[in-house]
C-alpha positions in Angstrom: 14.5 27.9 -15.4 12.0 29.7 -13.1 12.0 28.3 -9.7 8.5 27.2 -8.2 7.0 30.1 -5.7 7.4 28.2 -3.2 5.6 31.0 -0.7 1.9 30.6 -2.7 2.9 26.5 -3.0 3.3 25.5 0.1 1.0 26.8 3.2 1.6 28.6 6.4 1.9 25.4 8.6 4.5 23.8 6.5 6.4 27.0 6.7 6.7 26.8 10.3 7.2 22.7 10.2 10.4 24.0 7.7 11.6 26.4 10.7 11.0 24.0 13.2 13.3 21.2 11.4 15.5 23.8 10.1 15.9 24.8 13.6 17.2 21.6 14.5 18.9 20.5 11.5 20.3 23.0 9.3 19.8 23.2 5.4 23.4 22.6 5.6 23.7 19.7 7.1 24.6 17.2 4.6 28.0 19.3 3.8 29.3 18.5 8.0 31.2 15.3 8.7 28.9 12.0 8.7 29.2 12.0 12.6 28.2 15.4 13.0 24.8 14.7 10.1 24.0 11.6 12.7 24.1 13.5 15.8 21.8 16.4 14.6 19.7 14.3 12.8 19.5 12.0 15.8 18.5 15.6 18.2 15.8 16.2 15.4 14.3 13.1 16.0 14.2 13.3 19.2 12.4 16.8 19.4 9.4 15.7 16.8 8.9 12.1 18.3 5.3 11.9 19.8 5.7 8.9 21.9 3.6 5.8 21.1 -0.4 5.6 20.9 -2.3 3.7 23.9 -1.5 0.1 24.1 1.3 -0.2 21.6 4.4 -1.6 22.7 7.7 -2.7 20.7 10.3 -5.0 20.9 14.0 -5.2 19.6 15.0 -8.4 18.3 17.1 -9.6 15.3 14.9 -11.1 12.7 17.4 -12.6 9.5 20.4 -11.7 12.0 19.3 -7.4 10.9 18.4 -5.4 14.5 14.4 -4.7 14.2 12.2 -3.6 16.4 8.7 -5.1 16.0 5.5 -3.7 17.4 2.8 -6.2 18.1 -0.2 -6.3 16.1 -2.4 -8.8 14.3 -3.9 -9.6 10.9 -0.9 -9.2 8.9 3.0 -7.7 8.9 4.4 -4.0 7.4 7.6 -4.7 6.8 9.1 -0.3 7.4 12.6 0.8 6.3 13.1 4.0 7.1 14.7 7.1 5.3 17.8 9.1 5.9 20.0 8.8 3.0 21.5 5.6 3.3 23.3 7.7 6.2 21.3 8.4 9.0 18.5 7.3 10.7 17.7 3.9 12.5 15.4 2.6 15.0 14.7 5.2 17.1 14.3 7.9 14.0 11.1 6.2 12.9 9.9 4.7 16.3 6.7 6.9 16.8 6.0 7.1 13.0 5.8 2.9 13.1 4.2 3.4 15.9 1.5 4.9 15.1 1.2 2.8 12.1 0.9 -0.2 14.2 -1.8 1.8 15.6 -3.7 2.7 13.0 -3.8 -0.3 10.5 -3.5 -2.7 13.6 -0.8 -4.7 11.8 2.3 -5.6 13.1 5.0 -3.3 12.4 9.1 -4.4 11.8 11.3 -1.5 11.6 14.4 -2.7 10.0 17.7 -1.2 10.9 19.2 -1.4 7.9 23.5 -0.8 7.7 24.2 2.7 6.8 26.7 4.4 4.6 29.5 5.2 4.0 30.9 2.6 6.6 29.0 0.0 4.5 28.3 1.1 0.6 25.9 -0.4 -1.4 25.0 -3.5 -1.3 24.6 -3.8 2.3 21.2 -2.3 3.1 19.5 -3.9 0.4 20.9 -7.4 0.9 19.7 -6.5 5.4 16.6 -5.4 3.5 16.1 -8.6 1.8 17.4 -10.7 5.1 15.0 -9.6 7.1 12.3 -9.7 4.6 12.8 -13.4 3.9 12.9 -14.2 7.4 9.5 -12.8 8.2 8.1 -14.0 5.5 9.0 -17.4 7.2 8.5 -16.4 10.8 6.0 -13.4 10.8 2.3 -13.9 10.0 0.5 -12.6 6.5 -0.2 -11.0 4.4 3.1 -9.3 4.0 3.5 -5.6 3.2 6.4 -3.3 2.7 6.6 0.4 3.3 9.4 3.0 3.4 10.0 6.7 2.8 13.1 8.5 0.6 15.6 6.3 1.3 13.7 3.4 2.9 11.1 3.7 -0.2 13.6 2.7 -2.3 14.7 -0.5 -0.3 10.6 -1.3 -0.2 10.9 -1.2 -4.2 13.7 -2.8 -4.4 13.2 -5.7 -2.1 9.3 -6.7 -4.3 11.9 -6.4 -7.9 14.0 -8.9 -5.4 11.1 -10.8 -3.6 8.0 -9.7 -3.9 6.6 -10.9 -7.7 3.7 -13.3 -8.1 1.6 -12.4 -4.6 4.3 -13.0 -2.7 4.3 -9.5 -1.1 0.8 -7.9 -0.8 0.8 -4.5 -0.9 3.6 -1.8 -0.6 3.9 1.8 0.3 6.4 4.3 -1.2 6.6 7.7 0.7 8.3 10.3 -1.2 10.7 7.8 -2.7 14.1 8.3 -4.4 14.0 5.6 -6.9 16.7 6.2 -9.2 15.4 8.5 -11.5 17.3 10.9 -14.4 18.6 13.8 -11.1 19.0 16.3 -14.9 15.6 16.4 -15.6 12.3 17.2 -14.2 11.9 17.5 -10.9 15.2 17.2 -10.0 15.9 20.8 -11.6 12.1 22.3 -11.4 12.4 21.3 -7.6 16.3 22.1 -7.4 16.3 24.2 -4.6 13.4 22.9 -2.3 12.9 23.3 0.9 14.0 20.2 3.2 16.2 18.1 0.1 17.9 20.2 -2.8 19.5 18.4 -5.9 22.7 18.6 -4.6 21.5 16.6 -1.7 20.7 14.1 -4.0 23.8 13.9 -5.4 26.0 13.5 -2.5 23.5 10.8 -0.8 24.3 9.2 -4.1 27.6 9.2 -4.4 28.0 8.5 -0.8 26.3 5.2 -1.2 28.3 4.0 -3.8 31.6 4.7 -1.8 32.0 8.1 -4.8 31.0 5.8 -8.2 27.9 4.9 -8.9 28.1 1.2 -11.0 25.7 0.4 -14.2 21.9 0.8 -13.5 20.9 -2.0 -11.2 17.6 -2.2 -10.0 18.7 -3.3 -6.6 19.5 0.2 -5.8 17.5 2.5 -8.6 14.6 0.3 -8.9 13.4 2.7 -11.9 16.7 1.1 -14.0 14.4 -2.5 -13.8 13.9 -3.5 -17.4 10.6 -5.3 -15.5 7.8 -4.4 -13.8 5.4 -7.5 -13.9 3.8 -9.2 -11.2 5.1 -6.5 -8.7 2.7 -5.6 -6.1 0.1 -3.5 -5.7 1.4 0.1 -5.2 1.1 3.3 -3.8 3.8 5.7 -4.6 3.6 9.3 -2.7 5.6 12.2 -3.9 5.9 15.4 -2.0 5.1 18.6 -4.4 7.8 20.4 -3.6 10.9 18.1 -3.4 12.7 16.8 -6.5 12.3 13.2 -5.8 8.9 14.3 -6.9 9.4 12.5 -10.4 10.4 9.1 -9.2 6.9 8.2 -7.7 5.4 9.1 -10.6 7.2 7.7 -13.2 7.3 4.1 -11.1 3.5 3.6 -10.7 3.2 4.5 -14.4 6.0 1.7 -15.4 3.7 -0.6 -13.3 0.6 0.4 -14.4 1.6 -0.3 -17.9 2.9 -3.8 -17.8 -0.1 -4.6 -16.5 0.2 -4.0 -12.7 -2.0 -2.3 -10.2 -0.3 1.3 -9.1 -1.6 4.6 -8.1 1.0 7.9 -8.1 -0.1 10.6 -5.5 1.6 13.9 -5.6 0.6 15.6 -2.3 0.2 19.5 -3.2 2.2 22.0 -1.2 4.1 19.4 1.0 7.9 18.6 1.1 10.3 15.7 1.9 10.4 14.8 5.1 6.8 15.6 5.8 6.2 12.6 8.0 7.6 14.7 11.0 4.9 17.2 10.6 1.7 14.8 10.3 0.3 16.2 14.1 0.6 19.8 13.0 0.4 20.0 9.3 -3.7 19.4 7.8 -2.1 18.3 4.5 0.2 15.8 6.3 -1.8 14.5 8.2 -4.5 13.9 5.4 -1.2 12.0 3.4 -0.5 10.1 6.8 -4.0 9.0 6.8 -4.1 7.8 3.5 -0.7 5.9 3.8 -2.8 4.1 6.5 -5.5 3.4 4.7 -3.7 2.2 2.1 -1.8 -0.3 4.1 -5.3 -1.4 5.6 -6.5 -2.1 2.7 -3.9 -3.9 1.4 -3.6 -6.4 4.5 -7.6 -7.2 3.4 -7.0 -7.6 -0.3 -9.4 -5.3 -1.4 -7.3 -1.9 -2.1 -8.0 -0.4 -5.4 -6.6 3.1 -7.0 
């Protein structure tokens, strides 16, 4: 198979966004020990994060007994999980991003700190997932939304198969999500060798989630293995062009879409995973970041439409 040019794809401010990460985290990360993946991945964070917009401050508090940090708004709650792999990542990896979606959509934001693997495999993220979701469904006020990116875009997913059915979440907002799709076909081998995730990413953040054997489909952690997608909420799945979770996105909004459901698949052109980090210096990401707002916006006001 051909691979994609990736130098006409993607443009010259991605590029140096690539250098910039690769810089701090090396394409190689993944193969190091799980300590050595948090503590670069932890210094990478640190060297994008932007600080917080005027006037937003965040709290950390348990809420359904998972660590969150919750950044006040009104009008409605965005429920964020964030991504990393099931591995890395946690509160302070995602604090600007939330952030500044507390700014923008002025909805409270919880950022849920989810256990990681491999000290806790599958089921444990999903079931904090679900903990904290319930609780601020109690406790928080609506309309509920859920958002997420790679890893944390599954948990969203899989939390409304879970939870969310008949209006009980609102809206939700998948960011180039890894949703269980088929990782020999597709994307997963057009997009093989992307920059920022390859395949064989993929496969080890699989395996290491499921302790090294993956169980029977289960749509609590490859929503895409749901024999049912009625009466799920309204959706806006995102795919990065050039990363092979590109698939997933697509293939969920149409599975929506056709049992009836409202869904919209985006596939942002020349941008990669992990593009989040680059929304203050790359045009297209911050064109996706704006919509990603938008879209959450509209969803707290019920009148969101593809």
């Amino acid at each position: 198979m051909d691979r994609p040019d990736y130098q006409s794809l993607i443009d010259s401010a991605t590029w140096k966004f690539i250098r910039d990460t690769d810089a701090s985290y090396p394409p190689d990360t993944a193969t190091l020990s799980i300590a050595d993946q948090r503590a670069i991945y932890d210094r990478m964070c640190r060297a994008f994060h932007r600080g917080y917009p005027a006037g937003i401050v965040a709290e950390d508090r348990p809420i359904g007994g998972v660590p969150c940090r919750l950044y006040a708004g009104a009008g409605g709650t965005i429920l964020y999980f964030h991504g990393g792999g099931f591995v890395v990542g946690g509160l302070h990896s995602h604090d600007d991003v939330c952030a500044e979606l507390c700014a923008g959509t002025g909805l409270t934001v919880v950022s849920v700190d989810y256990r990681l693997c491999p000290e806790h495999p599958h089921p444990a993220a999903f079931e904090d997932a679900c903990a904290a979701t319930r609780a601020a469904l109690e406790e928080l006020p609506g309309p509920h939304l859920l958002a997420g990116d790679s890893a944390g875009g599954n948990l969203a997913a899989a939390v409304s198969h879970a939870l969310g059915r008949k209006g009980k979440i609102a809206g939700q907002v998948l960011i180039y999500p890894g949703l269980g799709g088929d990782r020999d076909a597709g994307s997963y081998l057009t997009h093989a060798h992307a920059p920022m995730l390859t395949r064989d990413d993929t496969l080890f953040y699989a395996a290491i989630r499921h302790a090294g054997a993956e169980p029977a489909p289960d749509p609590t952690f490859a929503p895409l293995s749901d024999t049912d997608f009625s009466d799920l909420p309204p959706t806006l799945a995102i795919a990065a062009e050039c990363d092979p979770l590109a698939d997933d996105a697509r293939a969920y909004a149409a599975r929506i879409t056709a049992a009836g459901g409202t869904a919209l698949a985006v596939t942002e052109p020349g941008l990669v995973h992990g593009y989040l980090r680059a929304r203050a210096t790359v045009p297209r990401a911050a064109a996706s970041f704006a919509r990603i707002i938008a879209a959450l916006r509209d969803m707290a006001a019920g009148n969101w439409r593809p």
